[in-house]
mmCIF file as Biopython writes it, N, C-alpha, C and O atoms, coordinates in Angstrom:
data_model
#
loop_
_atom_site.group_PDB
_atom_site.id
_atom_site.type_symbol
_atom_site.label_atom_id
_atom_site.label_alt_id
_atom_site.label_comp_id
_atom_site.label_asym_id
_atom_site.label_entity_id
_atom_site.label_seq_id
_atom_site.pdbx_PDB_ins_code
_atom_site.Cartn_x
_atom_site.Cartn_y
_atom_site.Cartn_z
_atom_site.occupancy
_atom_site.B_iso_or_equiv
_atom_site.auth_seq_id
_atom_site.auth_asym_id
_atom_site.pdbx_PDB_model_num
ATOM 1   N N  . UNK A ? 1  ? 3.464   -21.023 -6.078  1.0 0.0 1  A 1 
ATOM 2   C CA . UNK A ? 1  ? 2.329   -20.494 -5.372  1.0 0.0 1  A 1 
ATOM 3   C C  . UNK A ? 1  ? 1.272   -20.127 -6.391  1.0 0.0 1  A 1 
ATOM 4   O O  . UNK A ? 1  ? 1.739   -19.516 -7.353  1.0 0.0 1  A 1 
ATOM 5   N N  . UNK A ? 2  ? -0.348  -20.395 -6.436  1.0 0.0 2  A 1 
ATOM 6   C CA . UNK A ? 2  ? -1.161  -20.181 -6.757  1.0 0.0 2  A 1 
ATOM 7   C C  . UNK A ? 2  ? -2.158  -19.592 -6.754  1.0 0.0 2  A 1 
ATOM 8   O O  . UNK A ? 2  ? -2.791  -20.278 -5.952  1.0 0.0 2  A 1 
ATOM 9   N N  . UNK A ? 3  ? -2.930  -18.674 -7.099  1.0 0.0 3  A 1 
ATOM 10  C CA . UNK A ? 3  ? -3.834  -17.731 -6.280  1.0 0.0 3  A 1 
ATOM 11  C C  . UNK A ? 3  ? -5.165  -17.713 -6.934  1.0 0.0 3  A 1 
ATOM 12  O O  . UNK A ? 3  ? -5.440  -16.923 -7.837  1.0 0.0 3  A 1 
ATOM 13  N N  . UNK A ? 4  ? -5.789  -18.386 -6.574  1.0 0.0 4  A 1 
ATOM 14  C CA . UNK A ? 4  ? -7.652  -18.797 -7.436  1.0 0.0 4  A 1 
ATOM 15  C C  . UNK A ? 4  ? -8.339  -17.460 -6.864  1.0 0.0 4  A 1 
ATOM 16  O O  . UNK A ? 4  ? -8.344  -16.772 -5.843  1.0 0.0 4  A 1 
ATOM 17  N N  . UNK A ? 5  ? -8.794  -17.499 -7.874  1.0 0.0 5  A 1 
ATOM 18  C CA . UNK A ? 5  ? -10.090 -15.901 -7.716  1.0 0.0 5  A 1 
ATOM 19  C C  . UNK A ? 5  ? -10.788 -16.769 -8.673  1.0 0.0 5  A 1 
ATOM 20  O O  . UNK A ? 5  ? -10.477 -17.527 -9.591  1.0 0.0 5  A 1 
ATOM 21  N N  . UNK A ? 6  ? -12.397 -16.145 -7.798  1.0 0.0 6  A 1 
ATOM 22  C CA . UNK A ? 6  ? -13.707 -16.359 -9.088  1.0 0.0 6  A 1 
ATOM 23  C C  . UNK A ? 6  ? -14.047 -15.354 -9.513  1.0 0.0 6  A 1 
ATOM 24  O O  . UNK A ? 6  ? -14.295 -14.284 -8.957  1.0 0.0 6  A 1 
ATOM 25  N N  . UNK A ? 7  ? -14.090 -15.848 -11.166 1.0 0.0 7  A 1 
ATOM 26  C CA . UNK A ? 7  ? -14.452 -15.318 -11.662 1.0 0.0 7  A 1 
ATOM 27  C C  . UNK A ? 7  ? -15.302 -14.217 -11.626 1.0 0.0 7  A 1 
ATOM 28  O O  . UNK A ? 7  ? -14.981 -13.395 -12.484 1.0 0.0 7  A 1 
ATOM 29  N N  . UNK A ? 8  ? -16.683 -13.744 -10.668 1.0 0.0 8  A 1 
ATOM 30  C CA . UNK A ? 8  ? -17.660 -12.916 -10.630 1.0 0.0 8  A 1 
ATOM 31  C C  . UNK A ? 8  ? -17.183 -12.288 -9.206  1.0 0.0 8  A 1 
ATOM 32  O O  . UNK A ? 8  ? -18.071 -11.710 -8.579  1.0 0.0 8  A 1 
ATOM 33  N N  . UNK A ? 9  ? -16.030 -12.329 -8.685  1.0 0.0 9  A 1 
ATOM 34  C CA . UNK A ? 9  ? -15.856 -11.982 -7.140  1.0 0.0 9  A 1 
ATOM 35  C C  . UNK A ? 9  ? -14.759 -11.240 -7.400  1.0 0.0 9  A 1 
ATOM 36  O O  . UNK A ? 9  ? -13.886 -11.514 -8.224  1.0 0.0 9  A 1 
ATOM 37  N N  . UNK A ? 10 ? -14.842 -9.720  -6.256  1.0 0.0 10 A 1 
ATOM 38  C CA . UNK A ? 10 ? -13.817 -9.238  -6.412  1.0 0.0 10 A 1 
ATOM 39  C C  . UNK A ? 10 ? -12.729 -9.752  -5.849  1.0 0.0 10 A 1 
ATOM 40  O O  . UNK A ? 10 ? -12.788 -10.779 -5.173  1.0 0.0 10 A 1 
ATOM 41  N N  . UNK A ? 11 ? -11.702 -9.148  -6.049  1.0 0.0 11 A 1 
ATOM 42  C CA . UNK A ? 11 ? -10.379 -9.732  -5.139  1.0 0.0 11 A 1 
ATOM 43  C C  . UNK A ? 11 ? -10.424 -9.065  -3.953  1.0 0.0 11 A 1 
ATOM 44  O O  . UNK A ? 11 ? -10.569 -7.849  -4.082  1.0 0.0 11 A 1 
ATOM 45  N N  . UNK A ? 12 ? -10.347 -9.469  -2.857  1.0 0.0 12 A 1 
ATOM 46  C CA . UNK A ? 12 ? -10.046 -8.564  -1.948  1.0 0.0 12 A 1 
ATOM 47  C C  . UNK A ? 12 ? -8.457  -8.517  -1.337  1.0 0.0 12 A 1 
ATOM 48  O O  . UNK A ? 12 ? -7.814  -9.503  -0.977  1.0 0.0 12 A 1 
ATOM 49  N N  . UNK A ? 13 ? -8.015  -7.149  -1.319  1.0 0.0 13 A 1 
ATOM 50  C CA . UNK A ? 13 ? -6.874  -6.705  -1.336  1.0 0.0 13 A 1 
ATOM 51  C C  . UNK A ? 13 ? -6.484  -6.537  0.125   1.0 0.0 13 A 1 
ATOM 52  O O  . UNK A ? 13 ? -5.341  -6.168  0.395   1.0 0.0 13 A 1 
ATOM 53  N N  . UNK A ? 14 ? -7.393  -6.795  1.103   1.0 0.0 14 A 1 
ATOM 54  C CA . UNK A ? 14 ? -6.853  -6.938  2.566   1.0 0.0 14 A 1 
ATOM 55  C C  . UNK A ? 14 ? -6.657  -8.158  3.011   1.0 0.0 14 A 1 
ATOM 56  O O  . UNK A ? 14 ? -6.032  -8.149  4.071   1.0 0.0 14 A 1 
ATOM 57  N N  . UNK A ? 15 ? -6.980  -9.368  2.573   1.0 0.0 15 A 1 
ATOM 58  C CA . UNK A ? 15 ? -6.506  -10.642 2.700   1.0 0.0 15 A 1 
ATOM 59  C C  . UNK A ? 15 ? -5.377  -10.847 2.046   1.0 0.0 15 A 1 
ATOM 60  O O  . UNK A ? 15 ? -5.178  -10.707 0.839   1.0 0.0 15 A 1 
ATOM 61  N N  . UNK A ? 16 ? -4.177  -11.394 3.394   1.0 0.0 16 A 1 
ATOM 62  C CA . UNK A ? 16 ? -3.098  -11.742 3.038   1.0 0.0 16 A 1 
ATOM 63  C C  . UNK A ? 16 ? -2.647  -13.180 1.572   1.0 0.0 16 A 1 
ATOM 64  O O  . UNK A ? 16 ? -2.994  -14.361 1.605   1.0 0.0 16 A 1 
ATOM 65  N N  . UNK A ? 17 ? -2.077  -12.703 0.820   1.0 0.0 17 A 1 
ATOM 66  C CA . UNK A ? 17 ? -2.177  -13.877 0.007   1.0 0.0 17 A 1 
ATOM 67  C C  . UNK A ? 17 ? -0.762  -14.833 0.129   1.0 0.0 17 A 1 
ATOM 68  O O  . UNK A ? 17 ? -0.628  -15.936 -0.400  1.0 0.0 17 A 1 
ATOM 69  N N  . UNK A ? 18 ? -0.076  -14.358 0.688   1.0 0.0 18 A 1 
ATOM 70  C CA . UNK A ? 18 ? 1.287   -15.065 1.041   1.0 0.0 18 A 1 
ATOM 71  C C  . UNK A ? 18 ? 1.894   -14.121 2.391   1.0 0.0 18 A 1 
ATOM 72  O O  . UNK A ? 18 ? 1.671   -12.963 2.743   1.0 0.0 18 A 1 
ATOM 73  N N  . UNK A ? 19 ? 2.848   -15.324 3.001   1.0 0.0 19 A 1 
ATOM 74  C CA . UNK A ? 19 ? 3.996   -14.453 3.967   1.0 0.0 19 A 1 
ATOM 75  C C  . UNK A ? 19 ? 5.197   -14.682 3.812   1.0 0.0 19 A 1 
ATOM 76  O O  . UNK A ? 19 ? 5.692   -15.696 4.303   1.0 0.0 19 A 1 
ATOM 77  N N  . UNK A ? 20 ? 5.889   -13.846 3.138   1.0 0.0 20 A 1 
ATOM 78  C CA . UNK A ? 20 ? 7.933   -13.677 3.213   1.0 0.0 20 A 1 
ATOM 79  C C  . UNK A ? 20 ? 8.517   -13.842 3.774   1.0 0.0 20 A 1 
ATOM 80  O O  . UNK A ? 20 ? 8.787   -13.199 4.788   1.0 0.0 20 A 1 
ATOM 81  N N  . UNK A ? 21 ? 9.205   -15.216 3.199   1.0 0.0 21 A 1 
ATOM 82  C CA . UNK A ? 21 ? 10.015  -16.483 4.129   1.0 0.0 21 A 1 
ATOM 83  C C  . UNK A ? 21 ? 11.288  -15.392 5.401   1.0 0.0 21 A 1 
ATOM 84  O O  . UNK A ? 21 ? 11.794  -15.661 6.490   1.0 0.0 21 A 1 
ATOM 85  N N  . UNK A ? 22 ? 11.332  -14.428 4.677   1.0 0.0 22 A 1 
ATOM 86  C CA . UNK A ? 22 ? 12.227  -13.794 5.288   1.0 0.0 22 A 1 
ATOM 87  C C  . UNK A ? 22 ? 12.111  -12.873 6.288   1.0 0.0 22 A 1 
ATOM 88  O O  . UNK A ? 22 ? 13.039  -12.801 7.094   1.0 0.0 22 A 1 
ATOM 89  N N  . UNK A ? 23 ? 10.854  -11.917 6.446   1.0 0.0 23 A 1 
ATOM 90  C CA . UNK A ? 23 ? 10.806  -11.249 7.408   1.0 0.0 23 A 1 
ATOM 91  C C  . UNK A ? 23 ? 9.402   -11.476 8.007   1.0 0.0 23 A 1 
ATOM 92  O O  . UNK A ? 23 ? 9.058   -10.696 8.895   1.0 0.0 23 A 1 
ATOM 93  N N  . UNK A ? 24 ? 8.567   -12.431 7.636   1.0 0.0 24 A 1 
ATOM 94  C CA . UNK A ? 24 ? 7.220   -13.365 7.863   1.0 0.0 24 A 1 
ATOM 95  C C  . UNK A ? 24 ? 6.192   -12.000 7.961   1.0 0.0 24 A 1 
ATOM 96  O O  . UNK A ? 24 ? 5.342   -12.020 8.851   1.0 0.0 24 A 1 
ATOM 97  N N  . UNK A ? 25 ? 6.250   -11.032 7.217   1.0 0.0 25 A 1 
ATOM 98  C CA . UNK A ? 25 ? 5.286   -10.242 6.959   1.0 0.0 25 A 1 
ATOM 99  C C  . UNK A ? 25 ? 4.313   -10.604 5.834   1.0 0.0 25 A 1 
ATOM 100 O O  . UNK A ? 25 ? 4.649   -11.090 4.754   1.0 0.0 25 A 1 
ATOM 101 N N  . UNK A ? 26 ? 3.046   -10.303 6.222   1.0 0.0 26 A 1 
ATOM 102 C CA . UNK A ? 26 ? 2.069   -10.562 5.066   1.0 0.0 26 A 1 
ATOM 103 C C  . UNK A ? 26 ? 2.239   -9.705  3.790   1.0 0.0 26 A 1 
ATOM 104 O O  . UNK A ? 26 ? 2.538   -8.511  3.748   1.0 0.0 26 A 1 
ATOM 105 N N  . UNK A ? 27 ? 1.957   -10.661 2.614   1.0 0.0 27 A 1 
ATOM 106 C CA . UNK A ? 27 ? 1.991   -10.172 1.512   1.0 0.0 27 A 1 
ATOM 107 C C  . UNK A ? 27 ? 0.054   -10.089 0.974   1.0 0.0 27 A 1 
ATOM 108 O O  . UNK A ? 27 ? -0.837  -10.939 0.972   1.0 0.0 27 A 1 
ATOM 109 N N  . UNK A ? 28 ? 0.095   -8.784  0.626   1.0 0.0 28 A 1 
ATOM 110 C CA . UNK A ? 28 ? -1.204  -8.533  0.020   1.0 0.0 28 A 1 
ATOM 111 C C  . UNK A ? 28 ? -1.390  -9.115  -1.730  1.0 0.0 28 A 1 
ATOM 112 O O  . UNK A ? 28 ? -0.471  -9.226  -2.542  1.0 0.0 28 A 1 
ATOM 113 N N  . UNK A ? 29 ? -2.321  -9.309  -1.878  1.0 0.0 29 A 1 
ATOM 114 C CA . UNK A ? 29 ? -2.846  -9.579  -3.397  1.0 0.0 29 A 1 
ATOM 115 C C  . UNK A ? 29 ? -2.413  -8.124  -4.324  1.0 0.0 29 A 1 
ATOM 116 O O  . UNK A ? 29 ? -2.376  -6.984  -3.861  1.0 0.0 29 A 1 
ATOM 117 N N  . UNK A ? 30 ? -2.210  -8.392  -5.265  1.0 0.0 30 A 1 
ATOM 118 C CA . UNK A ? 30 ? -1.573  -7.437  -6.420  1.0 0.0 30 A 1 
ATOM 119 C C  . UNK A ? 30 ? -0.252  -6.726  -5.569  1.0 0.0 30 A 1 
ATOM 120 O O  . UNK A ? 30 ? 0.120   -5.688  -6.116  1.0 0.0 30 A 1 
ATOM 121 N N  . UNK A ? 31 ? 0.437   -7.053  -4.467  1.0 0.0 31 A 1 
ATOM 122 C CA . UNK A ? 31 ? 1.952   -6.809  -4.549  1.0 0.0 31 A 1 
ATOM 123 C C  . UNK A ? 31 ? 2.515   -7.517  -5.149  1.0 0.0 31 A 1 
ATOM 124 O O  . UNK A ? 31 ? 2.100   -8.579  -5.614  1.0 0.0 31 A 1 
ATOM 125 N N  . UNK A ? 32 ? 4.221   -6.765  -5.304  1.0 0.0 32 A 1 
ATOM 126 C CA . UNK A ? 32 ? 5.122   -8.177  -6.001  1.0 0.0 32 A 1 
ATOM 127 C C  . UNK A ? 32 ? 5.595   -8.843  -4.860  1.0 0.0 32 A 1 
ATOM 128 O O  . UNK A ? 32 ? 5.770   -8.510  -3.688  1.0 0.0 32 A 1 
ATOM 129 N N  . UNK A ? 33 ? 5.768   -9.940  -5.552  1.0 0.0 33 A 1 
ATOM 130 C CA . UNK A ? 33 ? 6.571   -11.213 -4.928  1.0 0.0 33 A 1 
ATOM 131 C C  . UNK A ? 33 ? 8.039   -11.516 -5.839  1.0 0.0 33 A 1 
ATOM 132 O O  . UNK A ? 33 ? 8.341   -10.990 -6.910  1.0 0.0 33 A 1 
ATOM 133 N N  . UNK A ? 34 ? 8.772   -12.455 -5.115  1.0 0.0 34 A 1 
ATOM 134 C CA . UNK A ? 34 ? 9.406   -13.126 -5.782  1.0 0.0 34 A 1 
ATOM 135 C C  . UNK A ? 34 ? 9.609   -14.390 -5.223  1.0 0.0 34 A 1 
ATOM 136 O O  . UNK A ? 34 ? 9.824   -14.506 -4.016  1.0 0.0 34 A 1 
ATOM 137 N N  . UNK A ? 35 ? 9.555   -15.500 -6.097  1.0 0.0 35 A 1 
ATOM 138 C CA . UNK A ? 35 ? 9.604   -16.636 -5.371  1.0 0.0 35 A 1 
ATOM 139 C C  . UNK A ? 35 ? 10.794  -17.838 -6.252  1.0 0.0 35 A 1 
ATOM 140 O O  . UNK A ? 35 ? 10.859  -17.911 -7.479  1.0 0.0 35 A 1 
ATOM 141 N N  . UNK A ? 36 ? 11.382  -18.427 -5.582  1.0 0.0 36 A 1 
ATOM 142 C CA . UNK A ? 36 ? 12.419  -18.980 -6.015  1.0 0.0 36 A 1 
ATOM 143 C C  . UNK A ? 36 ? 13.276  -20.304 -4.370  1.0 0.0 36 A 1 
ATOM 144 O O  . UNK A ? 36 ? 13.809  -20.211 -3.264  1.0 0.0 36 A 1 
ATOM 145 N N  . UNK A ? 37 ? 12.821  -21.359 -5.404  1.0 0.0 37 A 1 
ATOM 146 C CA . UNK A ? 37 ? 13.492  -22.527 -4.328  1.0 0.0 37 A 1 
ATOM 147 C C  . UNK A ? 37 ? 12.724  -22.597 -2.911  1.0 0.0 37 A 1 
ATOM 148 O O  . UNK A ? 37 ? 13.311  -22.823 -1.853  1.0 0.0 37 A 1 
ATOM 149 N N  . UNK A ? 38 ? 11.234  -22.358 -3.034  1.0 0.0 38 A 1 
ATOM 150 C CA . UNK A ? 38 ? 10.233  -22.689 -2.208  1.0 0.0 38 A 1 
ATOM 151 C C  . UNK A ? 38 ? 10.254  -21.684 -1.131  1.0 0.0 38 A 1 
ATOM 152 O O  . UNK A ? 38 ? 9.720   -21.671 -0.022  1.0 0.0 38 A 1 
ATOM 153 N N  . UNK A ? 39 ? 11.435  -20.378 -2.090  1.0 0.0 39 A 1 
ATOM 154 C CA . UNK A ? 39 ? 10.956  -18.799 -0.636  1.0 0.0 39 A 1 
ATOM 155 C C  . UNK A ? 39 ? 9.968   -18.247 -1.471  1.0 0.0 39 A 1 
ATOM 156 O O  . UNK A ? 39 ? 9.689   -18.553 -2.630  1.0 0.0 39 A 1 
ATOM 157 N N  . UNK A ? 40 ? 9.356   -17.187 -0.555  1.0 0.0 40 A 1 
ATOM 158 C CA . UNK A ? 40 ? 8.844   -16.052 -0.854  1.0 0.0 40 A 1 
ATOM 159 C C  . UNK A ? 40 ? 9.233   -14.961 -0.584  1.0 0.0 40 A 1 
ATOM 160 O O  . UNK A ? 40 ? 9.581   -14.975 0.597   1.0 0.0 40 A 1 
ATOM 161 N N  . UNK A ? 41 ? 9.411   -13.756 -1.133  1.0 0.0 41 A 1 
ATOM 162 C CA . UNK A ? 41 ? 10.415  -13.054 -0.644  1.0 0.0 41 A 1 
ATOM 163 C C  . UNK A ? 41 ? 9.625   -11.490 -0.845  1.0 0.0 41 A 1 
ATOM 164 O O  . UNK A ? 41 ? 9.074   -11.336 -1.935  1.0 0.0 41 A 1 
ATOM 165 N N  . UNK A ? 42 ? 9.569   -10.676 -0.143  1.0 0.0 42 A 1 
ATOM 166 C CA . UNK A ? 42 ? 8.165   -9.510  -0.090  1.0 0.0 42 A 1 
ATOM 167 C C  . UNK A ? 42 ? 9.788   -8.284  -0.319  1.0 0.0 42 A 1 
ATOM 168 O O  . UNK A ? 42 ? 10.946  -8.384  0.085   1.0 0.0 42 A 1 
ATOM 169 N N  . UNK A ? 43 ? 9.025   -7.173  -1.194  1.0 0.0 43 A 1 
ATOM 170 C CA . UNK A ? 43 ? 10.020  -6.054  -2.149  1.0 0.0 43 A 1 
ATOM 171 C C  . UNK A ? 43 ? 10.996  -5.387  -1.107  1.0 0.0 43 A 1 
ATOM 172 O O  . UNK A ? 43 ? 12.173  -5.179  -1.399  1.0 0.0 43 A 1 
ATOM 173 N N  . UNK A ? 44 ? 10.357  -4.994  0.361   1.0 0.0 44 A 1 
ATOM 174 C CA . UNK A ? 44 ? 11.342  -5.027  1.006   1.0 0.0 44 A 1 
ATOM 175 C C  . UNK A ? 44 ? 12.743  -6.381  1.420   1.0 0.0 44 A 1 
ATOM 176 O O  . UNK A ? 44 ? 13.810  -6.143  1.986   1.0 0.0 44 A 1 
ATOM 177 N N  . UNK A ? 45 ? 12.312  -7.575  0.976   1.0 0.0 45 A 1 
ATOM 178 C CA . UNK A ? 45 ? 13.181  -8.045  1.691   1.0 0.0 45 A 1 
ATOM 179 C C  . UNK A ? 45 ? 14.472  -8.501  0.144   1.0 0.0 45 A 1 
ATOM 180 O O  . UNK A ? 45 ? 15.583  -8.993  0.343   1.0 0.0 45 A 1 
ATOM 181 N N  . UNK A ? 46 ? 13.992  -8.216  -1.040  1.0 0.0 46 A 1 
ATOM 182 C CA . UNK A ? 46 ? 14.702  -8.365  -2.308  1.0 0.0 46 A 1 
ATOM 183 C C  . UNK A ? 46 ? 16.051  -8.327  -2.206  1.0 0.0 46 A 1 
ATOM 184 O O  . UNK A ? 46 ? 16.782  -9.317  -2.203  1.0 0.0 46 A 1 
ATOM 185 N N  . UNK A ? 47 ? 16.405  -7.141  -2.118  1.0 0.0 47 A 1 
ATOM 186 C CA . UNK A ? 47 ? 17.690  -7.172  -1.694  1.0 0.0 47 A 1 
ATOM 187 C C  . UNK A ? 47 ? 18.547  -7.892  -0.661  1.0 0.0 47 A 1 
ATOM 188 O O  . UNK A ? 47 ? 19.467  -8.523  -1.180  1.0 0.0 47 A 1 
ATOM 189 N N  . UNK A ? 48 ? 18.499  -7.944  0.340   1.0 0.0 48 A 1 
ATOM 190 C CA . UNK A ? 48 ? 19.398  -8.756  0.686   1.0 0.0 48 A 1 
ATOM 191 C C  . UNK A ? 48 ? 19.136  -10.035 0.582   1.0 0.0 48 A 1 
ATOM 192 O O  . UNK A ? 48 ? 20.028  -10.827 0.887   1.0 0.0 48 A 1 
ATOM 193 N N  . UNK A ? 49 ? 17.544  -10.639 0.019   1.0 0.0 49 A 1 
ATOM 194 C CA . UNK A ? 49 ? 17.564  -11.912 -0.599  1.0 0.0 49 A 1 
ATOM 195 C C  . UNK A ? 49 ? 18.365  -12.210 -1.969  1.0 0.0 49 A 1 
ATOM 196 O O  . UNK A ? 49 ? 19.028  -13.244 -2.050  1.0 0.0 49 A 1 
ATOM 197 N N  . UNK A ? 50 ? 18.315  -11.489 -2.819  1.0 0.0 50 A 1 
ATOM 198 C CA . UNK A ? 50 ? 19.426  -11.535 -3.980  1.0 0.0 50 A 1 
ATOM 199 C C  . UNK A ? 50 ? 20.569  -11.091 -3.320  1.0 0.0 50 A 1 
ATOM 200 O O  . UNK A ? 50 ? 20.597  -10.166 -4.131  1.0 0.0 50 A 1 
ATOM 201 N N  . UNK A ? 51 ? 21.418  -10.900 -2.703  1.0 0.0 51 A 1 
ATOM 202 C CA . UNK A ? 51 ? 22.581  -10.524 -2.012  1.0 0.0 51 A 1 
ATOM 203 C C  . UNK A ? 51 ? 22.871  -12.056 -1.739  1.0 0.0 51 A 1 
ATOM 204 O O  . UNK A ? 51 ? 23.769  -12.711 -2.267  1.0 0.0 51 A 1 
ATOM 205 N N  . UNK A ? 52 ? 22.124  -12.417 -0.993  1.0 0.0 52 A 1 
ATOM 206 C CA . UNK A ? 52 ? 22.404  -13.906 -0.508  1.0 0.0 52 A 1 
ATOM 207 C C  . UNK A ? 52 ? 22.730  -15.254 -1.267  1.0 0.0 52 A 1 
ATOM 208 O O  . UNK A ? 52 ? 23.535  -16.149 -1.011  1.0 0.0 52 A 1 
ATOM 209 N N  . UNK A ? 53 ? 21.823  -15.082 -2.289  1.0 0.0 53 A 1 
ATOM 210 C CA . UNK A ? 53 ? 21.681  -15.863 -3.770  1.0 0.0 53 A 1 
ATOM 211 C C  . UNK A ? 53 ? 22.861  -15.902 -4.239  1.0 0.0 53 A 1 
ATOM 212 O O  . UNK A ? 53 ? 23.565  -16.903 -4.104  1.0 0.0 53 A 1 
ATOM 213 N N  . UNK A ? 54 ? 23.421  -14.382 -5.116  1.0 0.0 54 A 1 
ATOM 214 C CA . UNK A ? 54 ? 24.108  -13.944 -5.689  1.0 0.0 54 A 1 
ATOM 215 C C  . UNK A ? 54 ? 25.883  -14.176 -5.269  1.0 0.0 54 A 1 
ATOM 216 O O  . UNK A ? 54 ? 26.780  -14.071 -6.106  1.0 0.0 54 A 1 
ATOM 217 N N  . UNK A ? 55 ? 26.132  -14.548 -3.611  1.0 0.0 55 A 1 
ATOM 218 C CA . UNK A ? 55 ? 27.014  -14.522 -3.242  1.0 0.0 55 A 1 
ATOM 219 C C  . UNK A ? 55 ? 27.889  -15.019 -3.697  1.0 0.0 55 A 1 
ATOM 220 O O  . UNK A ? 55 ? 28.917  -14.406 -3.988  1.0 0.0 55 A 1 
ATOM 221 N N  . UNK A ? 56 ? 27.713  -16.292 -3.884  1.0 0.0 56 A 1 
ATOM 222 C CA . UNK A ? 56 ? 28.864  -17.336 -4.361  1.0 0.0 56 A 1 
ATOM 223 C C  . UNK A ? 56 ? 29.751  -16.601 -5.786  1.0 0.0 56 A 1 
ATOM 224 O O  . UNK A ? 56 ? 30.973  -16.688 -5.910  1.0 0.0 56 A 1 
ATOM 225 N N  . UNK A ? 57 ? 28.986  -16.004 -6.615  1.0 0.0 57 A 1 
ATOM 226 C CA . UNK A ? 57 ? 29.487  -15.134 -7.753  1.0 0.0 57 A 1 
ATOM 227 C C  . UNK A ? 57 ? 30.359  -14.080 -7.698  1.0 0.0 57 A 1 
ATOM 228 O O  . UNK A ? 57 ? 31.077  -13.605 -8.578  1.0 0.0 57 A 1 
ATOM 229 N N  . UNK A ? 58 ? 30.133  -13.638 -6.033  1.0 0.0 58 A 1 
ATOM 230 C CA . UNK A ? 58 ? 30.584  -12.078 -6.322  1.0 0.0 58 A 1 
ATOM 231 C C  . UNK A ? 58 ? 32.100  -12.305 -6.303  1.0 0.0 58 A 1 
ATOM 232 O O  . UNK A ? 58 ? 32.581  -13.342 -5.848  1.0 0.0 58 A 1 
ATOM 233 N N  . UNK A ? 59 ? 32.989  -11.111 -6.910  1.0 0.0 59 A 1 
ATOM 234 C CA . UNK A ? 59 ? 34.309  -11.194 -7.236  1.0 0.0 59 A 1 
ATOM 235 C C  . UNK A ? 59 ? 34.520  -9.013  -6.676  1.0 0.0 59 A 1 
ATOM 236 O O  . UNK A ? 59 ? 33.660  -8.145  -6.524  1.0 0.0 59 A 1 
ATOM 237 N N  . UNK A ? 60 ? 35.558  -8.984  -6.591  1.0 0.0 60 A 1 
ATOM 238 C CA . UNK A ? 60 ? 35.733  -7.758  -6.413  1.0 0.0 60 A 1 
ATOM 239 C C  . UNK A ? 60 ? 37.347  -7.657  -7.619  1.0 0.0 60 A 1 
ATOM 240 O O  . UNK A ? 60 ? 38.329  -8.391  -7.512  1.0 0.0 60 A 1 
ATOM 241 N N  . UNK A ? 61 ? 37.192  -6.721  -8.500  1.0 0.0 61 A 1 
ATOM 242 C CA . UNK A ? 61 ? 37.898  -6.226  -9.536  1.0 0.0 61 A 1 
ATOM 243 C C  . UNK A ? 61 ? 38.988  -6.382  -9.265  1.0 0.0 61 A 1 
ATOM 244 O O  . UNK A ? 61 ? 39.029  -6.110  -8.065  1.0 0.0 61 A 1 
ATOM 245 N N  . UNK A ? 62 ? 40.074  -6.685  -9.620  1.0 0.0 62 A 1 
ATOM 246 C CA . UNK A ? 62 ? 41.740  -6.178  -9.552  1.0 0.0 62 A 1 
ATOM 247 C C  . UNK A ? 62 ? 41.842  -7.046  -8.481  1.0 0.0 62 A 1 
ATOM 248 O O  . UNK A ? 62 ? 43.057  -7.114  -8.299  1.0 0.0 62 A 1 
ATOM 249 N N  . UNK A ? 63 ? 41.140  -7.959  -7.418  1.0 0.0 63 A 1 
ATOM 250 C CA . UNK A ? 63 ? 42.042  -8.846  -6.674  1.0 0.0 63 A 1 
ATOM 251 C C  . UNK A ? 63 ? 41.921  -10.345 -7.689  1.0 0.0 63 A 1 
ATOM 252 O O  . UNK A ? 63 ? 41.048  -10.830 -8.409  1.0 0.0 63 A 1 
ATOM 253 N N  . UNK A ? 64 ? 43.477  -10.772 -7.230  1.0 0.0 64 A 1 
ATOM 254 C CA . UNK A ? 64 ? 43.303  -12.314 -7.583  1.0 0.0 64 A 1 
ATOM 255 C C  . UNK A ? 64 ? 42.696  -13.470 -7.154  1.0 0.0 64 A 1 
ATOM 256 O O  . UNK A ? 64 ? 42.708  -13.677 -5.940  1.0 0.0 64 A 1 
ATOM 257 N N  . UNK A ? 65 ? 41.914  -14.652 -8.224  1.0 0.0 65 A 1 
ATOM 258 C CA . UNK A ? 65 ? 40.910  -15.164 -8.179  1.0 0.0 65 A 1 
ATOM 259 C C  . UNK A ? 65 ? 41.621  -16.582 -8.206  1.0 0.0 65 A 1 
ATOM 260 O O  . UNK A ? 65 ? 42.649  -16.531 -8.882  1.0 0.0 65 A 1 
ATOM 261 N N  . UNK A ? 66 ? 41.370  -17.822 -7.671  1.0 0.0 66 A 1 
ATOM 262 C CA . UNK A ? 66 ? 41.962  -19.168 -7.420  1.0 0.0 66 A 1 
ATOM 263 C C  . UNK A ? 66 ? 40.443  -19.694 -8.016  1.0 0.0 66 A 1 
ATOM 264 O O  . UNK A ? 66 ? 39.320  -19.449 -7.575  1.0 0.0 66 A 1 
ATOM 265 N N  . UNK A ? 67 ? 40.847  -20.481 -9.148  1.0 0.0 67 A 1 
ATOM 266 C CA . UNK A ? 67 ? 40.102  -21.360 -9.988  1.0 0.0 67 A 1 
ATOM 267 C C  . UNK A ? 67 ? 40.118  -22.638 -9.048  1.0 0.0 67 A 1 
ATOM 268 O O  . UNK A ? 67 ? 39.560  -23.675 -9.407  1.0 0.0 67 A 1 
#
């Protein structure tokens, strides 16, 4: 994702500059994003977007693991 501003113009911060694949709320200019594999993903929705990502990895301690 790309975001052109001119040079002599302010940004304006009430125009949506993206919407989060995940909960399709608008994202404002100078929030964070995260974007990865063509989502967008707005700070509320982080977490359980890395939850989701992350899954295949997770292991829980002291149980046994099948390679």
């Amino acid at each position: 994702m790309h975001f052109k501003t001119a040079k002599n113009r302010a940004v304006k911060r009430d125009v949506p500059g993206a919407v989060c694949s995940l909960c399709a709320q608008d994202i404002y200019l100078g929030e964070r994003v995260w974007c990865c594999n063509g989502m967008t993903v707005c700070r509320d929705c982080f977490e359980r977007f890395a939850r989701g990502v992350l899954k295949p990895f997770e292991i829980v301690l002291g149980e046994e693991m099948e390679l």
